[in-house]
C-alpha positions as CSV (number, residue, x, y, z in Angstrom):
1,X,-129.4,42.5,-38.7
2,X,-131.0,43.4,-41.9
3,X,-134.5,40.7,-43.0
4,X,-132.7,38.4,-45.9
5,X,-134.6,39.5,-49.2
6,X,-135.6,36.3,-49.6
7,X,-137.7,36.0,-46.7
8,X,-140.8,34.0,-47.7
9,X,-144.2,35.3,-46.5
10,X,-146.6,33.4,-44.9
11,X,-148.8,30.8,-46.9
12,X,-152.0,31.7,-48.3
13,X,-155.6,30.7,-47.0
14,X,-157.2,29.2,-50.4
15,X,-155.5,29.4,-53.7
16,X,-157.1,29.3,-56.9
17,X,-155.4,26.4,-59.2
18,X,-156.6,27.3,-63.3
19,X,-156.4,24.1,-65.2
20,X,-156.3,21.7,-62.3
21,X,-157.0,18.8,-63.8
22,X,-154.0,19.4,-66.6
23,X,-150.3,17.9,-65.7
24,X,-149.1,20.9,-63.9
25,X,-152.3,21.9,-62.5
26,X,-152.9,18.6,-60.7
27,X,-150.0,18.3,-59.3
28,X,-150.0,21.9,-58.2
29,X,-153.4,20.7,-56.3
30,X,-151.7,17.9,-54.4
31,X,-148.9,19.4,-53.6
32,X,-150.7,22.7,-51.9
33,X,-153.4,20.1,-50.0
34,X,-150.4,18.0,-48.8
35,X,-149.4,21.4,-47.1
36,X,-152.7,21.9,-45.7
37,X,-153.8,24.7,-48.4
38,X,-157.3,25.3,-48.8
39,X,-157.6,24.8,-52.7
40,X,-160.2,26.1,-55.7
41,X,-159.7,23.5,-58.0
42,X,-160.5,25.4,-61.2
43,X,-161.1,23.7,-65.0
44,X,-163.5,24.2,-68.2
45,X,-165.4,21.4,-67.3
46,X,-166.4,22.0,-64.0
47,X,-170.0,22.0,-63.2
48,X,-169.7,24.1,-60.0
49,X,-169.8,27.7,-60.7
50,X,-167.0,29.1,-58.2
51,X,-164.8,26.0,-60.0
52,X,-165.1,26.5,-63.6
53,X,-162.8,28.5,-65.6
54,X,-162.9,29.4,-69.0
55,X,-160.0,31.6,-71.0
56,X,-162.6,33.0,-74.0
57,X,-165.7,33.3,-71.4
58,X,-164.6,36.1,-68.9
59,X,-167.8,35.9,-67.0
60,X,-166.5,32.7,-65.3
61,X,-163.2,34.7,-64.1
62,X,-165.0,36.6,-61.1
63,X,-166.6,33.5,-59.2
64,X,-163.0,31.8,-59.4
65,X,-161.5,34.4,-58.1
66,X,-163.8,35.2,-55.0
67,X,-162.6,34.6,-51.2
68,X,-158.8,33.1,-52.9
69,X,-155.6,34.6,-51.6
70,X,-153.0,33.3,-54.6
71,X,-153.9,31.8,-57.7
72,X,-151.7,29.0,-60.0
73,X,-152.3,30.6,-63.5
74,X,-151.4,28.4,-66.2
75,X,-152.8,29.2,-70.3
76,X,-154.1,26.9,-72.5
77,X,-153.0,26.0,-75.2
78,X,-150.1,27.9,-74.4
79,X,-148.9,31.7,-74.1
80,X,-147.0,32.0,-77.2
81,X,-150.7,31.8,-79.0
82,X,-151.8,35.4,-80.2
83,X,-153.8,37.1,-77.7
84,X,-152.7,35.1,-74.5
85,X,-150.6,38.0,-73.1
86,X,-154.2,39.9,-73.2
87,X,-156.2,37.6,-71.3
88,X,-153.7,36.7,-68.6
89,X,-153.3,40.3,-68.1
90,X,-157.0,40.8,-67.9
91,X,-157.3,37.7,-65.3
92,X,-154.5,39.6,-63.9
93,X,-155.8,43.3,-63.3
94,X,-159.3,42.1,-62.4
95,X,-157.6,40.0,-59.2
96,X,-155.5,43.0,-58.5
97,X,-158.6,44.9,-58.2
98,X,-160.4,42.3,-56.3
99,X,-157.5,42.2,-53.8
100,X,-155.6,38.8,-54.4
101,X,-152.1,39.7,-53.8
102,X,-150.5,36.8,-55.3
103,X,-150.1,35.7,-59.1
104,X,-147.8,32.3,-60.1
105,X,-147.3,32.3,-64.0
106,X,-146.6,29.1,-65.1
107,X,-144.5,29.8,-68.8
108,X,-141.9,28.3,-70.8
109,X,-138.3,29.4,-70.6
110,X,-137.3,32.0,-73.0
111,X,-141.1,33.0,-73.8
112,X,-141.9,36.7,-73.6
């Protein structure tokens, strides 16, 4: 018997959430600590280093991204704004190259 392609892989350890405290971002939080997920609950106005996040300051990327297994991306205000596709493939190639192996893009349907 072949494995079914859509064979889900096991959970991750601790996954970064950008923009937790937004609507999607919240609830994303809930949701992965009701499952027992270890969760980096990221936002601008965090005072915690390894917890804020800032789109236009990329020095606050790296902590965020330390020790996480998955991160929740989501873009404020919203991906359709120039240069957005730049920065989330920035945030992107530096957590391929720091070895997180899992990326959730939220978007809107029909966006590029």
């Amino acid at each position: 018997m072949r494995p079914s392609s859509t064979h889900q892989s096991d959970p991750p350890d601790r996954v970064l959430v950008i923009g937790a405290t937004g609507k999607t971002g919240s609830r994303a939080v809930r949701a992965l600590r009701r499952r027992g997920i270890r969760v980096r609950a990221a936002s601008r106005r965090s005072s915690l280093p390894a917890e804020r996040f800032e789109w236009h300051d990329d020095r606050t990327w790296r902590p965020a991204l330390h020790d996480v297994d998955a991160v929740y991306v989501t873009y404020q205000p919203d991906l359709a704004v120039p240069g957005a596709a730049a920065a989330v493939g920035a945030l992107a190639g530096m957590a391929a190259r720091r070895g997180v192996p899992r990326l959730v893009l939220l978007s809107g349907r029909g966006e590029p």
